[in-house]
Backbone as CSV, one residue per row, in Angstrom:
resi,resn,N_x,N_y,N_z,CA_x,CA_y,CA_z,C_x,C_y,C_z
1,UNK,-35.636,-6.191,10.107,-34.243,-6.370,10.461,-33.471,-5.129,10.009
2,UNK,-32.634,-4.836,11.087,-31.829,-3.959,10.348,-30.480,-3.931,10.383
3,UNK,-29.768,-3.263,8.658,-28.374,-3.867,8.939,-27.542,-2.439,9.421
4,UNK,-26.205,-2.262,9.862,-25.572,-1.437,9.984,-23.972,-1.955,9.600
5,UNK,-24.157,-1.927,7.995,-22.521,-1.834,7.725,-22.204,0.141,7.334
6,UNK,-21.297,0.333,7.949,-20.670,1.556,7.390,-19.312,1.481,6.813
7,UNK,-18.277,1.561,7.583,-16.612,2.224,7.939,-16.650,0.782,6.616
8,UNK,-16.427,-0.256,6.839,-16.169,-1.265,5.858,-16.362,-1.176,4.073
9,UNK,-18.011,-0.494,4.148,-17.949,-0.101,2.419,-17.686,0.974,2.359
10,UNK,-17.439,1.822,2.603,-16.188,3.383,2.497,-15.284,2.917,1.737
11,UNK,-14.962,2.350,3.029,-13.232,1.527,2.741,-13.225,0.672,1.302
12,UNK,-13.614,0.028,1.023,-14.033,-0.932,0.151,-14.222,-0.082,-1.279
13,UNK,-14.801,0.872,-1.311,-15.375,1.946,-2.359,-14.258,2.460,-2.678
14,UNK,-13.286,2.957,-1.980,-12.063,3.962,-1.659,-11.345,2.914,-2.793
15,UNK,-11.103,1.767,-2.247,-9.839,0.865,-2.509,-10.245,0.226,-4.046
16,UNK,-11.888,0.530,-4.374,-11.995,-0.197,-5.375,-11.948,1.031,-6.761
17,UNK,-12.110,2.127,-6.254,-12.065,3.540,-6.986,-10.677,3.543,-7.499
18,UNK,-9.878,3.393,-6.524,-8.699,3.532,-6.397,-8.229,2.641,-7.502
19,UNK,-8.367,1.347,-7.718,-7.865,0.318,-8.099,-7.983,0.848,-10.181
20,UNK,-9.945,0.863,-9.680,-10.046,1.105,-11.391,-9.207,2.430,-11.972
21,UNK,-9.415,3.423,-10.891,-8.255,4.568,-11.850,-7.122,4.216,-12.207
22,UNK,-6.517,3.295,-11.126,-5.072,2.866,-11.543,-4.994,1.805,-12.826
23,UNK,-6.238,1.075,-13.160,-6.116,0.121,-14.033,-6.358,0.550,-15.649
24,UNK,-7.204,2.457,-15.898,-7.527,3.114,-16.601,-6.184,3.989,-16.784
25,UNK,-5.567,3.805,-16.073,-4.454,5.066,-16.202,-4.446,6.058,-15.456
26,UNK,-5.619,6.055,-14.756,-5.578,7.507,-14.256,-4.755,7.792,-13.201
27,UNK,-3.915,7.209,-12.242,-2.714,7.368,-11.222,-1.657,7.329,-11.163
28,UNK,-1.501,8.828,-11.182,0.326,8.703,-11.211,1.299,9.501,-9.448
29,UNK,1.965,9.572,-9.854,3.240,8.888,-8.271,2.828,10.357,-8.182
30,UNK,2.684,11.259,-8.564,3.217,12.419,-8.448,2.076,13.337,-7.334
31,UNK,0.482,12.352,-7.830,-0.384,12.404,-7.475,-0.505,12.372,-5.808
32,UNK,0.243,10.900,-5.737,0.531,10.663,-4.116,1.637,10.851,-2.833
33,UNK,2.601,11.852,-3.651,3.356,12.294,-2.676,2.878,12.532,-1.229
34,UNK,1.678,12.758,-1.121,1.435,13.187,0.629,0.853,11.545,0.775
35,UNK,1.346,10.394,0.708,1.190,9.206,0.941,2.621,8.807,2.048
36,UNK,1.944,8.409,2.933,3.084,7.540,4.167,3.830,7.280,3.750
37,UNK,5.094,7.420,3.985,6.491,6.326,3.407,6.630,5.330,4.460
38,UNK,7.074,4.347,3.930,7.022,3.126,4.845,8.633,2.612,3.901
39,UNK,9.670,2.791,5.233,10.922,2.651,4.934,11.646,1.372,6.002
40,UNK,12.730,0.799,5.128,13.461,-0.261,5.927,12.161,-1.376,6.299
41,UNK,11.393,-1.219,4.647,9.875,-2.995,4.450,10.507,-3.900,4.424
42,UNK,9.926,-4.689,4.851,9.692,-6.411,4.699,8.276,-6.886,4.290
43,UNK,8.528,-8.331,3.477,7.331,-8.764,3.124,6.778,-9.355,4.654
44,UNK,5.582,-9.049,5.068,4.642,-9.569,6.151,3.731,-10.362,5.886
45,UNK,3.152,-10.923,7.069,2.076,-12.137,7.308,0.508,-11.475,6.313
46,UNK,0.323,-12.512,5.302,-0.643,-12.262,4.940,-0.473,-11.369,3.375
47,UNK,0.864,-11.029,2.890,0.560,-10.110,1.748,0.462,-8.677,2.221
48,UNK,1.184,-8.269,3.666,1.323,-6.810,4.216,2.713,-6.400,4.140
49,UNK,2.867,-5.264,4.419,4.296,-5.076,4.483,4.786,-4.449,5.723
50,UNK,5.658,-4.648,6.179,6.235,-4.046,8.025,7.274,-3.081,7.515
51,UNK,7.555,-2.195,8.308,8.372,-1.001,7.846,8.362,0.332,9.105
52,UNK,8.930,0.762,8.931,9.123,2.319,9.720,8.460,3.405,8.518
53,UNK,7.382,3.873,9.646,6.211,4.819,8.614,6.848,6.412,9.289
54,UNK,6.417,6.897,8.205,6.421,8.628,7.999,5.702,9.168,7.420
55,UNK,4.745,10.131,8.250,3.442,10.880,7.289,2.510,10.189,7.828
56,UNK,2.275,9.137,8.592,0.599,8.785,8.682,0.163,9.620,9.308
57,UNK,-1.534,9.637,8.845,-2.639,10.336,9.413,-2.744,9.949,10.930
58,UNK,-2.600,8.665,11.782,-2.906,8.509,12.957,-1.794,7.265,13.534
59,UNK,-0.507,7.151,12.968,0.985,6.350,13.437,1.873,7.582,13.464
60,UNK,2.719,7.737,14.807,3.508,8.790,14.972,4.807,8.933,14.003
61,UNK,5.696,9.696,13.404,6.552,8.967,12.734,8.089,8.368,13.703
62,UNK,8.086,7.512,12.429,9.698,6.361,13.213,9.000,5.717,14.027
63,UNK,7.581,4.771,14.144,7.095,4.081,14.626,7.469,2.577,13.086
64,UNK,7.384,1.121,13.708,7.284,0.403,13.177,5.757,0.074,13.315
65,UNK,5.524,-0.464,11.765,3.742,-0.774,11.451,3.913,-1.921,10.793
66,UNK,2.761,-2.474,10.476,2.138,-3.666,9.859,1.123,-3.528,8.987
67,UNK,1.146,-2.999,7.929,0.128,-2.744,7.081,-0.961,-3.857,6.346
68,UNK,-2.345,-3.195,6.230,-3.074,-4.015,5.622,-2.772,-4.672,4.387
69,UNK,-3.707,-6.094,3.860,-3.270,-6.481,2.906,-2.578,-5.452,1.723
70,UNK,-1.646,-6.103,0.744,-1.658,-5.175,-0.475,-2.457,-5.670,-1.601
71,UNK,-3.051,-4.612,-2.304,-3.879,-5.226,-3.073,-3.289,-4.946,-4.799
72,UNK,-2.227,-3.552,-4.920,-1.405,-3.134,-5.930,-0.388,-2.795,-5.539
73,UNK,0.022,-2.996,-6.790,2.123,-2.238,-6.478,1.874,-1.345,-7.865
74,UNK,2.622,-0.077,-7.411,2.264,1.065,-8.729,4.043,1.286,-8.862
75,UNK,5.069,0.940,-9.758,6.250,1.345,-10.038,5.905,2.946,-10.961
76,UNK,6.000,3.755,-10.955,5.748,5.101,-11.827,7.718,6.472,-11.586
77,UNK,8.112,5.906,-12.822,9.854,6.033,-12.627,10.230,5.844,-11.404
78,UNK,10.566,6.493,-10.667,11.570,6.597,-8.959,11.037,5.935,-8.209
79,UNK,9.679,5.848,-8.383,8.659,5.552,-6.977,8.201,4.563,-7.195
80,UNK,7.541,4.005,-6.238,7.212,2.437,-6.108,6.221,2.888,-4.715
81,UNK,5.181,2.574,-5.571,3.756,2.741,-4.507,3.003,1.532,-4.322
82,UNK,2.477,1.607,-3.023,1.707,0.182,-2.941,0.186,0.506,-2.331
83,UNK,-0.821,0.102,-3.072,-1.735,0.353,-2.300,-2.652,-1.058,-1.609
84,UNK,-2.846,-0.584,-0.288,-2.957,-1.363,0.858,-4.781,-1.461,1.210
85,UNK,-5.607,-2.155,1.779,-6.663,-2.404,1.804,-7.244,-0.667,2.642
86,UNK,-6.351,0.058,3.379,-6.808,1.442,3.352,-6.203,2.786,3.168
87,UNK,-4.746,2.255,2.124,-4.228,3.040,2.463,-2.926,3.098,0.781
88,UNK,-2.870,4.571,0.139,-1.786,4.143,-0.268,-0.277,4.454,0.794
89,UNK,0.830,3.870,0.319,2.551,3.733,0.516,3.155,4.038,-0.395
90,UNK,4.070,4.772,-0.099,5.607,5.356,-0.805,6.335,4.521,-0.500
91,UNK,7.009,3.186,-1.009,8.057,2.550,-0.194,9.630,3.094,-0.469
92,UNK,10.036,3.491,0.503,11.731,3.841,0.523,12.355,2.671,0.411
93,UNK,13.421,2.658,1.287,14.779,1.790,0.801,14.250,0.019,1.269
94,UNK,14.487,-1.098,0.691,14.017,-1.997,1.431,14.638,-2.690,2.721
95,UNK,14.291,-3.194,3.533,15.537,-4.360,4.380,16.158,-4.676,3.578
96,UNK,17.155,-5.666,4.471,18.101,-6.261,3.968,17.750,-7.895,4.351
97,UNK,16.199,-8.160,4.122,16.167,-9.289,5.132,16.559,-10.389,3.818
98,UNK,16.723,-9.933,2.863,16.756,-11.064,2.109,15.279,-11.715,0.893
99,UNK,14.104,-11.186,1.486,13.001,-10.887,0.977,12.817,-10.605,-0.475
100,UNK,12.074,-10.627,-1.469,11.728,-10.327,-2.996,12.002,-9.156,-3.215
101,UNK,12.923,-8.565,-4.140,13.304,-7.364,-4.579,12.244,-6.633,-4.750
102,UNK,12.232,-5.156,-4.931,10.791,-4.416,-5.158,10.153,-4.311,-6.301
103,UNK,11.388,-4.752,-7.305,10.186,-4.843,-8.828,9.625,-6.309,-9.221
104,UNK,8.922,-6.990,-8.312,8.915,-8.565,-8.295,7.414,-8.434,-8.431
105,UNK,6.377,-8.142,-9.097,5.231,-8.255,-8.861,4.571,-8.905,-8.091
106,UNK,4.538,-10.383,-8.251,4.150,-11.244,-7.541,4.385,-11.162,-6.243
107,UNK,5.472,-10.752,-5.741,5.787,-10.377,-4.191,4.973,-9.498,-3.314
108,UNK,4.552,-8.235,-4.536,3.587,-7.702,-3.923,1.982,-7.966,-3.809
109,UNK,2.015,-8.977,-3.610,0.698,-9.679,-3.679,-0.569,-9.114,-4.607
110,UNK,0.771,-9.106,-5.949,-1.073,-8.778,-6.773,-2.077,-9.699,-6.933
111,UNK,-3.022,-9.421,-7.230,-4.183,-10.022,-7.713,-4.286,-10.890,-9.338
112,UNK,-4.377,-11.598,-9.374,-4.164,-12.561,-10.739,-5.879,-13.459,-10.989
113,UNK,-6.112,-13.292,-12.031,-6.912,-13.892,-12.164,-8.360,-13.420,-11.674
């Protein structure tokens, strides 16, 4: 039998690399400036966030997106980063939809437990 997973444990490796540096200390904001901004968010279906992106690798900018789950929220002074099942975010200003303020942990669907 043979298996063919690829693109999935990349991804998976990326996000879990990612996670332990951030949980060691090792990530700071300053690091991810060339990270998408995703401006005028809302909380989305599933623990994602919707927003008008700037900077993606393959979304034009001033397009509205739907980002993958979030799996962290990184506050580091000014900035407020979120990292997403492939991706980190810079989040700018939020809606006004009424939604969980941005220093709400829980909103950003961390992981507990």
């Amino acid at each position: 039998m043979q298996i063919h997973i690829t693109s999935p444990i990349v991804g998976l490796k990326k996000l879990t690399s990612d996670l332990e540096r951030m949980e060691a200390g090792g990530i700071f904001a300053s690091a991810l400036v060339a990270s998408p901004i995703l401006s005028s968010w809302r909380h989305g279906f599933r623990s994602c966030r919707e927003g008008i992106v700037e900077g993606h690798p393959s979304v034009p900018d001033s397009h509205f997106i739907s980002t993958s789950e979030v799996w962290a929220y990184f506050p580091d002074e000014d900035e407020h980063l979120i990292r997403t099942l492939n991706r980190w975010y810079r989040l700018s200003r939020r809606s006004s939809s009424g939604h969980a303020p941005v220093d709400d942990p829980v909103s950003f669907g961390g992981r507990r437990g």
